[in-house]
Structure formats: C-alpha cells, structure tokens
C-alpha positions as CSV (number, residue, x, y, z in Angstrom):
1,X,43.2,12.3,-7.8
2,X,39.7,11.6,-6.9
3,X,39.0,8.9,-4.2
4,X,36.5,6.3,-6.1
5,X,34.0,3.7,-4.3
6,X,36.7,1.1,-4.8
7,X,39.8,2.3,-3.7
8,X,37.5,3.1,0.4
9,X,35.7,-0.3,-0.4
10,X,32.2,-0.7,-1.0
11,X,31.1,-0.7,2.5
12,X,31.6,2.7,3.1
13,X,28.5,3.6,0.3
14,X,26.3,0.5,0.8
15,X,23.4,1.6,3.8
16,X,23.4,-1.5,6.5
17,X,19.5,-2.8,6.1
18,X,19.9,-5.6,8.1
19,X,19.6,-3.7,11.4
20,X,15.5,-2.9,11.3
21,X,13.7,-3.9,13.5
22,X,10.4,-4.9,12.8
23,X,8.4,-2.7,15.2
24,X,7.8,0.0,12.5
25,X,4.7,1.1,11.8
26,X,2.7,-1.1,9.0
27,X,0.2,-0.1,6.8
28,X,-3.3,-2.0,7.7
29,X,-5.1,-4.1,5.8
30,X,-8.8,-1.9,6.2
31,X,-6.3,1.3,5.0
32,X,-5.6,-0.6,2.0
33,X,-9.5,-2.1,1.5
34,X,-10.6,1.9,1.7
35,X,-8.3,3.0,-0.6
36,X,-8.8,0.4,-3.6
37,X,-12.7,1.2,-2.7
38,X,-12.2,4.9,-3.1
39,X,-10.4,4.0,-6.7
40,X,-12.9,1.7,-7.7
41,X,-15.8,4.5,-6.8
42,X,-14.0,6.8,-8.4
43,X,-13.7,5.3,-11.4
44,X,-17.6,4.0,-11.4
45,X,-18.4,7.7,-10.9
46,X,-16.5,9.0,-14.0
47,X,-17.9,6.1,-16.0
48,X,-21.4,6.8,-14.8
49,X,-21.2,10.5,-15.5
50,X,-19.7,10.8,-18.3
51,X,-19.5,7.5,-20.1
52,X,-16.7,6.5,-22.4
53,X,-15.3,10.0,-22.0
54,X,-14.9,9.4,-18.4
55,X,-13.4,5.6,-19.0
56,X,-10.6,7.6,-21.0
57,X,-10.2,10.2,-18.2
58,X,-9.6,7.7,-15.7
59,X,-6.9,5.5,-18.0
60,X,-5.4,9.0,-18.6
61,X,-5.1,10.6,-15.2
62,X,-4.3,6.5,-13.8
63,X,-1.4,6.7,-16.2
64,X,-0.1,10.3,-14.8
65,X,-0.2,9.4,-11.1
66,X,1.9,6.0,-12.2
67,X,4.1,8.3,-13.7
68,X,4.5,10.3,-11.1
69,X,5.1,7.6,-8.7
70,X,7.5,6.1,-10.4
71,X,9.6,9.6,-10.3
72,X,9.3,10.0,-6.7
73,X,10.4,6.4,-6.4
74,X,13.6,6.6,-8.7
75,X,14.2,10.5,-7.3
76,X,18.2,11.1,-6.0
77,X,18.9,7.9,-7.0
C-alpha cells in the first residue's frame, strides 16, 4: 500500500515559508521604471513604424510572453 500525504501528516509536504529573512535581494524601483519605459518605447516604435499593423503586433506578441509567463509560473506544480 502506498503511503498518502495524510497518513505522514501534512507537514511533511508543506515547505516552512515563515523562516526568510528579509535580507534578500529586492528588485529596485529605477529597474522597474526602465523596464515599463523600454515596453512603452517599444510599443511607440511599432506603432510609429508600422501603424495599426504594429498596434496588432504588439497585443499579439504581449499576449504570447503573458502566456509564457504564466507557464513558467505554474511549471512542476
């Protein structure tokens, strides 16, 4: 017979997240600023260049890298 999560007891699966501490490493505020400026420019560029066609692009390849976040976020789940 297999051994199942409830006959160990949950605490054997569950991770303990209460022992960070809260010297990590944050992202900063001017990394964030440059990176929605570098979307926004990219964005104006496409627009610019190629017009509506470019508007399209950018909803188009915005909507594959939100796709592809959201795999790497629900990966070996």
């Amino acid at each position: 017979m297999t051994m199942m999560t409830a006959d160990s007891g949950v605490t054997a699966s569950v991770a303990d997240t209460h022992t960070h501490s809260d010297d990590k490493a944050h992202v900063k505020p001017s990394t964030m600023y440059l990176i929605a400026f570098l979307v926004v420019a990219l964005a104006v560029g496409l627009i610019a260049t190629m017009g509506l066609g470019g508007l399209i692009l950018w909803g188009v390849g915005a909507t594959w890298i939100m796709l592809a976040l959201l795999v790497v976020m629900t990966a070996g789940g």
